[in-house]
MOPAC internal coordinates of N, CA, C and O (Angstrom, degrees):
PM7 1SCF
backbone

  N    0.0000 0     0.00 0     0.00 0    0    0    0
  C    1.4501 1     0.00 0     0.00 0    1    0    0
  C    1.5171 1   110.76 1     0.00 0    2    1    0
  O    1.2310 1   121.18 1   146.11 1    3    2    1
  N    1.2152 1   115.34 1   -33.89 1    3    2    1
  C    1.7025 1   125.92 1  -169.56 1    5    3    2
  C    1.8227 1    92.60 1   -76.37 1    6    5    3
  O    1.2310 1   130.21 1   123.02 1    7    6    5
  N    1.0321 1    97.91 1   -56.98 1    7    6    5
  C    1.7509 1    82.98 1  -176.00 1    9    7    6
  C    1.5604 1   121.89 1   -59.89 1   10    9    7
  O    1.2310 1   127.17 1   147.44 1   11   10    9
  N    1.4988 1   103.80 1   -32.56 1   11   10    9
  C    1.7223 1    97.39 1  -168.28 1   13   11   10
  C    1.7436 1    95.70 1   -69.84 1   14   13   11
  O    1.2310 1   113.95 1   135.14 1   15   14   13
  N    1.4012 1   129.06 1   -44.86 1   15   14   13
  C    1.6109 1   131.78 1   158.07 1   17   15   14
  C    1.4859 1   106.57 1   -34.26 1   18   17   15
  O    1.2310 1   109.03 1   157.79 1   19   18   17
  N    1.3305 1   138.14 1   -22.21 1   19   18   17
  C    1.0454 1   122.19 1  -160.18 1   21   19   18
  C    1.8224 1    95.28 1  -108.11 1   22   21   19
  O    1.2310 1   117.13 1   136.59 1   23   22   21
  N    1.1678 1   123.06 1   -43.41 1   23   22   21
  C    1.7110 1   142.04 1   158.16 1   25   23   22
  C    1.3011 1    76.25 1   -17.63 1   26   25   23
  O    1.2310 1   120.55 1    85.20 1   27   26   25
  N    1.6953 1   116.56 1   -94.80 1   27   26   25
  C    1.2439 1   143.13 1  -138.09 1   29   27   26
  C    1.0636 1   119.19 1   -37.92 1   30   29   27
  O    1.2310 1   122.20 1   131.05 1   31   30   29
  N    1.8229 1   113.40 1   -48.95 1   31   30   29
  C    1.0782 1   123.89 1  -172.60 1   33   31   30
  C    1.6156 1   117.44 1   -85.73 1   34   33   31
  O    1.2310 1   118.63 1   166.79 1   35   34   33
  N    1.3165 1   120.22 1   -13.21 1   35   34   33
  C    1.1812 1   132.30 1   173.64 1   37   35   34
  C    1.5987 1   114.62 1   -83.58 1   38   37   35
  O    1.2310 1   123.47 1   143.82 1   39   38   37
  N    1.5882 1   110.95 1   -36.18 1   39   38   37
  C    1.6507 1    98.08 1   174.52 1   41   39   38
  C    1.0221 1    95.03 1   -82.87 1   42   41   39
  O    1.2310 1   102.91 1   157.99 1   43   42   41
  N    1.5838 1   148.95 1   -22.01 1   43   42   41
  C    1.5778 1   124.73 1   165.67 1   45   43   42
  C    1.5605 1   119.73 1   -49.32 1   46   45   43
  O    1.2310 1   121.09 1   129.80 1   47   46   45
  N    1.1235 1   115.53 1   -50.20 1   47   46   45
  C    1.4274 1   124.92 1   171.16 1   49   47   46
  C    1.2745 1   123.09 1   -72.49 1   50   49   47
  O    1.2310 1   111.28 1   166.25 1   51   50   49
  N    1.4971 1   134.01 1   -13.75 1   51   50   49
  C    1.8426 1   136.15 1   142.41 1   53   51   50
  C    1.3722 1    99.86 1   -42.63 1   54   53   51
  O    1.2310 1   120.99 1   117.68 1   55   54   53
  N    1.5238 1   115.72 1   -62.32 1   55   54   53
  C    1.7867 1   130.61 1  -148.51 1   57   55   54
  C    1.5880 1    88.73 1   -65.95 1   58   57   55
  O    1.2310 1   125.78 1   138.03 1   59   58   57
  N    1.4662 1   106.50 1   -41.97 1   59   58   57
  C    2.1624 1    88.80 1  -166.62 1   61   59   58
  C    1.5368 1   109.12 1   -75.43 1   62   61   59
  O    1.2310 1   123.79 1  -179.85 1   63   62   61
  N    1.0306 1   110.34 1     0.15 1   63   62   61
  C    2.1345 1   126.33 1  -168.71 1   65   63   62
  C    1.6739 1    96.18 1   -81.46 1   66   65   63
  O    1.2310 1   117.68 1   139.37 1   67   66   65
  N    1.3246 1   122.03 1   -40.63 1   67   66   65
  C    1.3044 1   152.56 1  -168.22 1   69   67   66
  C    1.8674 1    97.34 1   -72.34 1   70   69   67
  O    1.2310 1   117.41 1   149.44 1   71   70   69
  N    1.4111 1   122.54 1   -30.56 1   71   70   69
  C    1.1970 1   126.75 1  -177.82 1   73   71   70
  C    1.4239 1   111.59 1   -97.87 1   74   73   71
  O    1.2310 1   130.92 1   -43.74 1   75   74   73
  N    1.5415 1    96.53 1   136.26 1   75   74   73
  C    1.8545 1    82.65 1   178.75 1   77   75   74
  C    1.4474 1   110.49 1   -96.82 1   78   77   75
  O    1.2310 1   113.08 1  -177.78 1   79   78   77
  N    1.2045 1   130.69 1     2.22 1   79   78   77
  C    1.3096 1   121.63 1   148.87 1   81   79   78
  C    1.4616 1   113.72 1   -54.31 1   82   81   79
  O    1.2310 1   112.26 1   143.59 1   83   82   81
  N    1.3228 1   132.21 1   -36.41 1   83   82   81
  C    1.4131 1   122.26 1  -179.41 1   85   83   82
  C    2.0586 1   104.77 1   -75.87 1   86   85   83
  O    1.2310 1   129.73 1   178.15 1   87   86   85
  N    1.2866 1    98.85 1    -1.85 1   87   86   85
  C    1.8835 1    87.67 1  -173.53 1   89   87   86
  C    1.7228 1    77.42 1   -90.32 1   90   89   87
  O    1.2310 1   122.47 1   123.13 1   91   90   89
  N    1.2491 1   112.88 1   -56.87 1   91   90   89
  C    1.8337 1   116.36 1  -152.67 1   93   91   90
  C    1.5854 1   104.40 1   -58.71 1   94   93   91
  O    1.2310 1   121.57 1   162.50 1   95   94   93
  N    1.6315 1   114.60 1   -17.50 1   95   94   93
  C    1.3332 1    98.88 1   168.85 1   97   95   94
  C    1.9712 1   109.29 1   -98.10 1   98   97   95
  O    1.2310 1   119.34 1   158.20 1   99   98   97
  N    0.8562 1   118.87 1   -21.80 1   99   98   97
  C    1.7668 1   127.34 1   161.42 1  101   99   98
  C    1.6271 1    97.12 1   -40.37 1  102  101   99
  O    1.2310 1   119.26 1   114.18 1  103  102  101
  N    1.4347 1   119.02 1   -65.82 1  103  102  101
  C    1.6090 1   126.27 1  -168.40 1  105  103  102
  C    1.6132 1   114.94 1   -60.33 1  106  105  103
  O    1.2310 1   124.32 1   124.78 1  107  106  105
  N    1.3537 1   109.32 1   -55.22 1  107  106  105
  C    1.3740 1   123.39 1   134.97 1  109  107  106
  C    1.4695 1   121.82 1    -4.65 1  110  109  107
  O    1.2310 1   121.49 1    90.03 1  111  110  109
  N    1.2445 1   114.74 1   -89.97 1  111  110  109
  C    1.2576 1   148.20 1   165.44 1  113  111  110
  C    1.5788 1    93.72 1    -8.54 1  114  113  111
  O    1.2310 1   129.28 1    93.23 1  115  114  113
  N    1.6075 1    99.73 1   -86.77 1  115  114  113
  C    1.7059 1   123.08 1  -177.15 1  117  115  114
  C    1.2045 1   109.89 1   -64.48 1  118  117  115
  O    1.2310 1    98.53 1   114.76 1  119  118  117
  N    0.9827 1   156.09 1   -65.24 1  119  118  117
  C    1.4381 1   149.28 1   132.85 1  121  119  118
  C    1.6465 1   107.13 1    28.83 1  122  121  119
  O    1.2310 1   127.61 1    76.67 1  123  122  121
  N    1.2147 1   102.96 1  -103.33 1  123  122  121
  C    1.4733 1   112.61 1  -172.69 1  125  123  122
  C    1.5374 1   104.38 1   -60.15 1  126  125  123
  O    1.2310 1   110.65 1   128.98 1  127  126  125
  N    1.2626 1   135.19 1   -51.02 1  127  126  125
  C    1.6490 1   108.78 1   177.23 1  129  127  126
  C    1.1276 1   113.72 1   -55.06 1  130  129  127
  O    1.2310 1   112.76 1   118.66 1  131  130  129
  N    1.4433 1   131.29 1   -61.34 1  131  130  129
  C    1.4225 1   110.19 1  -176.75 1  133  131  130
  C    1.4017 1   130.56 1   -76.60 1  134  133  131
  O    1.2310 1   115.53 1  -158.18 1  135  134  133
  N    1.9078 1   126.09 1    21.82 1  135  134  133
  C    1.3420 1   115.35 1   148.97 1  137  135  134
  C    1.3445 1   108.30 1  -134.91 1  138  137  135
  O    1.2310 1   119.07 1  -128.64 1  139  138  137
  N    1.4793 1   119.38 1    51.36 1  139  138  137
  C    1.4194 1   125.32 1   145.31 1  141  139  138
  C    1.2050 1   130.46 1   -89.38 1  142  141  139
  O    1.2310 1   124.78 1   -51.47 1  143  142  141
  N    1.3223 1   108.44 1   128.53 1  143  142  141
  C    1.3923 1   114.17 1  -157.21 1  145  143  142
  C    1.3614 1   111.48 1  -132.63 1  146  145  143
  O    1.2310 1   113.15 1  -136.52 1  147  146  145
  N    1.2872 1   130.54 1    43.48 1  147  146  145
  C    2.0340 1   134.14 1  -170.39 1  149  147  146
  C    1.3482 1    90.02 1   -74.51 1  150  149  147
  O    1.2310 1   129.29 1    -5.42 1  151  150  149
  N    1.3449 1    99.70 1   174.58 1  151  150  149
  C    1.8283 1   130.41 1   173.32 1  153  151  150
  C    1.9167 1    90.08 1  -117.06 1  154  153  151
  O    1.2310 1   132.56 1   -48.60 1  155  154  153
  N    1.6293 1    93.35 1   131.40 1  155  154  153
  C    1.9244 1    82.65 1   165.29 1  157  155  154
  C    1.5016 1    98.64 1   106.02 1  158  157  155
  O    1.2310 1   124.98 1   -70.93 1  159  158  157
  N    1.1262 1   108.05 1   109.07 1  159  158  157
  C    1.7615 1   131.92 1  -166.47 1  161  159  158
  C    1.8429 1    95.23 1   -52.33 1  162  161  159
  O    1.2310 1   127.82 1   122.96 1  163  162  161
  N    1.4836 1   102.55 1   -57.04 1  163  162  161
  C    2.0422 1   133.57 1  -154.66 1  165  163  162
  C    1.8862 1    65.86 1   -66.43 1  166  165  163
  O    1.2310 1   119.62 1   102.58 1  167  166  165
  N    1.1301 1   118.33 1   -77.42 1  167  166  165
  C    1.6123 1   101.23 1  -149.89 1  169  167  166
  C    1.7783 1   129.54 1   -50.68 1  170  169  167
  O    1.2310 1   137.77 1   143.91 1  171  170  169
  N    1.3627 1    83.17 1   -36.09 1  171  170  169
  C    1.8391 1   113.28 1   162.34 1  173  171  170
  C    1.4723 1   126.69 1   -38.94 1  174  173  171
  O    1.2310 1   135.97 1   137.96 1  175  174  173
  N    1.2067 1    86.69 1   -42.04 1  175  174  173
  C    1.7668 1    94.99 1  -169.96 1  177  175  174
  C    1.8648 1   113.30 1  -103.60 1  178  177  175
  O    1.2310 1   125.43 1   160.72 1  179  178  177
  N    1.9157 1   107.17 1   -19.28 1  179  178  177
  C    1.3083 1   101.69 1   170.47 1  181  179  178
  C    1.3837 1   107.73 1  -103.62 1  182  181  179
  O    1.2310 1   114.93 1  -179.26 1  183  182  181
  N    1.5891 1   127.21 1     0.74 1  183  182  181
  C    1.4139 1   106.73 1   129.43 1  185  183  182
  C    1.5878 1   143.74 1   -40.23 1  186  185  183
  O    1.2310 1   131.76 1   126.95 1  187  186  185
  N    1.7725 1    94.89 1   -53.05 1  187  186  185
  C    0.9505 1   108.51 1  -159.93 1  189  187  186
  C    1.5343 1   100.14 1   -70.26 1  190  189  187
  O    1.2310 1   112.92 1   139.43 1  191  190  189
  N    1.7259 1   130.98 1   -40.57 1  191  190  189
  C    1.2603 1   123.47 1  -179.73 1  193  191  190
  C    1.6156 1   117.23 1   -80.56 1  194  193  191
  O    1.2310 1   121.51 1  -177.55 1  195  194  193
  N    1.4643 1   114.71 1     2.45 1  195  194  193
  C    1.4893 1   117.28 1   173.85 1  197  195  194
  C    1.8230 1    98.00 1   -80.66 1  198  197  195
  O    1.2310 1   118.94 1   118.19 1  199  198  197
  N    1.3061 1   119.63 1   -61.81 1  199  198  197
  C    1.1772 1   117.35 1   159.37 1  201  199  198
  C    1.4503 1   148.06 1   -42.49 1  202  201  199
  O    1.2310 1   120.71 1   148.76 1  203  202  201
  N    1.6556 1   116.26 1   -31.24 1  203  202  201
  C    1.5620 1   120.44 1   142.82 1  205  203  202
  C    1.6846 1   106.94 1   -54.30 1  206  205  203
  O    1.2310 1   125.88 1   111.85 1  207  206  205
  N    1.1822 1   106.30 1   -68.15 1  207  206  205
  C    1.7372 1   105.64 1  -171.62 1  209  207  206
  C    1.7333 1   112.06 1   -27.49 1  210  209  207
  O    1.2310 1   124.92 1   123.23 1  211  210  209
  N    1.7442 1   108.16 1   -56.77 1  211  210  209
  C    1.3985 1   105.37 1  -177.89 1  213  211  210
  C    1.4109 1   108.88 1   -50.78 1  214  213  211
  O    1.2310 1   120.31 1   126.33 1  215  214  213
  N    1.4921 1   117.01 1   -53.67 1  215  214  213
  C    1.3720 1   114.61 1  -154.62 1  217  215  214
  C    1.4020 1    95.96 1   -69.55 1  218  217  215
  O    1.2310 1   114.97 1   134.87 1  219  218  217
  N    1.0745 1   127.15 1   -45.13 1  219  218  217
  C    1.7477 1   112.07 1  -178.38 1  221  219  218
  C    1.2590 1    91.43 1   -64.76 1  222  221  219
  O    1.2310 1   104.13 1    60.81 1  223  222  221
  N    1.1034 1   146.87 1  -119.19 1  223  222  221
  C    1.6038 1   146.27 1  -135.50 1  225  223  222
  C    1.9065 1    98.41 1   -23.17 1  226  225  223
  O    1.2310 1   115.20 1   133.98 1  227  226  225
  N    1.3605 1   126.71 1   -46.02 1  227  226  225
  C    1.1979 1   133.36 1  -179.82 1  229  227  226
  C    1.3985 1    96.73 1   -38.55 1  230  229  227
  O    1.2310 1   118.79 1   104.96 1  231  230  229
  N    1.4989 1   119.92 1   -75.04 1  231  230  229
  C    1.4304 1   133.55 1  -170.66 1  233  231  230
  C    1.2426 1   111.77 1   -52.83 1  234  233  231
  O    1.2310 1   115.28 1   150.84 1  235  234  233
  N    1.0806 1   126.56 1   -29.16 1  235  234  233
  C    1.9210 1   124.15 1  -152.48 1  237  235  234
  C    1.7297 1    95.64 1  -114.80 1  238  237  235
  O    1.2310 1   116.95 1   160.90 1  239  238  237
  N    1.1319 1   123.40 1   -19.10 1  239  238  237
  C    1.6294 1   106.94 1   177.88 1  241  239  238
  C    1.3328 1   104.37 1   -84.71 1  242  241  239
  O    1.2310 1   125.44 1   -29.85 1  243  242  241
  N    1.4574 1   107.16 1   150.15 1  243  242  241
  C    1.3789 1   109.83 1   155.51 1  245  243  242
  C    1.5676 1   109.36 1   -77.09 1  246  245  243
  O    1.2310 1   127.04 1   -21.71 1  247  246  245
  N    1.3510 1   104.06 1   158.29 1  247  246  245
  C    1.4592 1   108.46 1  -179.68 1  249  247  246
  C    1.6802 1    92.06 1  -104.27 1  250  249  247
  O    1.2310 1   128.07 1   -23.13 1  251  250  249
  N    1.3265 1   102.07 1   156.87 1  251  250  249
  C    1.9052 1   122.69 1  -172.60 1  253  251  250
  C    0.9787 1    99.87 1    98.36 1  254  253  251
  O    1.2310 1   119.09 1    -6.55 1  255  254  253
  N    1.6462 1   119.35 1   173.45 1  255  254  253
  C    1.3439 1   151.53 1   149.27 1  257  255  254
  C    1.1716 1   140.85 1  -103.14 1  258  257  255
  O    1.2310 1   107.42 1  -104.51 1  259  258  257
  N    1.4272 1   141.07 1    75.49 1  259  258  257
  C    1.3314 1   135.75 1  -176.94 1  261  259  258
  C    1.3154 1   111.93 1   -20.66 1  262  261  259
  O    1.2310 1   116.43 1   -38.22 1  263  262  261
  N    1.3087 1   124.39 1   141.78 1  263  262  261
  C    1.7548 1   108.55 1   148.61 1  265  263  262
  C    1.3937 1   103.71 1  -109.90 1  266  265  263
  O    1.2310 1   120.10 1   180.00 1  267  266  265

């Protein structure tokens, strides 16, 4: 059971590699960590988790809309 969960979750994550919304939020990603530059620990770090948040949601949606 652990492996076919493990399949699963990995061809989900091939398929979002396949999207270039998942590269433009990767670039994104690197982008803003390496030229953020605040004063102030508190501001530092809810940058830093406003910016994880994008890049995961970036990675994990599919891009389109069913109708």
């Amino acid at each position: 059971m652990s492996s076919l969960l493990m399949r699963m979750a990995l061809d989900y994550f091939l398929k979002r590699l396949s999207e270039a919304s998942t590269w433009a939020a990767i670039a994104a990603g690197l982008a803003g960590s390496l030229h953020v530059q605040f004063s102030g620990d508190f501001t530092k770090a809810l940058i830093s988790f406003g910016l994880a948040g994008s890049v995961l949601l970036g990675i994990m949606l599919k891009e389109g809309v069913k109708k």
